[in-house]
C-alpha positions in Angstrom: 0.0 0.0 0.0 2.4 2.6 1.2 4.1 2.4 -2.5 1.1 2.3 -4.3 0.9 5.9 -2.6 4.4 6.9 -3.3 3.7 6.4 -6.6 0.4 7.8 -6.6 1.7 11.0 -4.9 4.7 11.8 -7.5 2.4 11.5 -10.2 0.1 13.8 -8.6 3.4 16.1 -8.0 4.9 15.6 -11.5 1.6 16.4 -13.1 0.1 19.3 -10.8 3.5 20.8 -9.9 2.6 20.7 -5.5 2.1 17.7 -3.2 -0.8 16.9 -2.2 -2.2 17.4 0.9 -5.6 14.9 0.9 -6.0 11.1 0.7 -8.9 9.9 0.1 -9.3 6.2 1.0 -11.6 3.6 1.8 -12.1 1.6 5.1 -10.0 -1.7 3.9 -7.0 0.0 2.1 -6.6 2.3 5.5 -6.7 -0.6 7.5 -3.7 -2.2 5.1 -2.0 1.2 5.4 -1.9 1.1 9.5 -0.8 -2.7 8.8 2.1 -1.6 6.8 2.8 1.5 9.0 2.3 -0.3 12.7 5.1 1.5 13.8 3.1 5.0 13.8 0.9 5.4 16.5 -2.1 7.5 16.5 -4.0 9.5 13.3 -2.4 12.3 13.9 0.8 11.1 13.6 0.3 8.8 10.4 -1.3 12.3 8.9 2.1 13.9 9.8 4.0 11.1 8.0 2.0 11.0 5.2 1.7 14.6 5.3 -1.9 14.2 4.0 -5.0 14.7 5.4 -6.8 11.5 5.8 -11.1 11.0 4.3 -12.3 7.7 4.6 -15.0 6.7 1.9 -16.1 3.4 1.3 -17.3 4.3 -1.8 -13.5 4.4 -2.8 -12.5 1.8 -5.0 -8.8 3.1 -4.9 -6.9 6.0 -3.1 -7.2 8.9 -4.5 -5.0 12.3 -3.6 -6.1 15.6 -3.8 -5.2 19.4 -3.0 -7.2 21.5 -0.7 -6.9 24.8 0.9 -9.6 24.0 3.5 -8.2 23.7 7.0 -9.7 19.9 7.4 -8.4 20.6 11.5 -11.4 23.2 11.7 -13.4 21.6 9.8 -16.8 20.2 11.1 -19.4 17.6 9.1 -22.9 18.7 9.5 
């Protein structure tokens, strides 16, 4: 998983010209990337490694990045 998204970020990078800062994910593929990543404890700091914020969809049939300027800390569903 966690190449999949090193792939999937440089091509996002290469194309775009910026990182991006969302991944969009769904339930199964996030619980494969905590697998591969068991040595980061706590969301907060696997959204620091990744340097990503983290949206879990199940409708996601593959991860997905994104830019955004919204401030996803502040941010409130309704």
């Amino acid at each position: 998983m966690i190449s999949f998204l090193y792939r999937l970020v440089n091509s996002y990078e290469t194309e775009h010209g910026f990182r991006p800062n969302m991944l969009y994910i769904n339930p199964s593929h996030f619980e494969q990337l905590r697998v591969d990543l068991a040595c980061i404890n706590g969301l907060d700091n696997l959204v620091q490694f990744l340097g990503m914020e983290i949206a879990i969809d199940a409708d996601m049939a593959h991860p997905q990045v994104a830019f955004t300027d919204i401030n996803w800390r502040h941010s409130q569903a309704v």
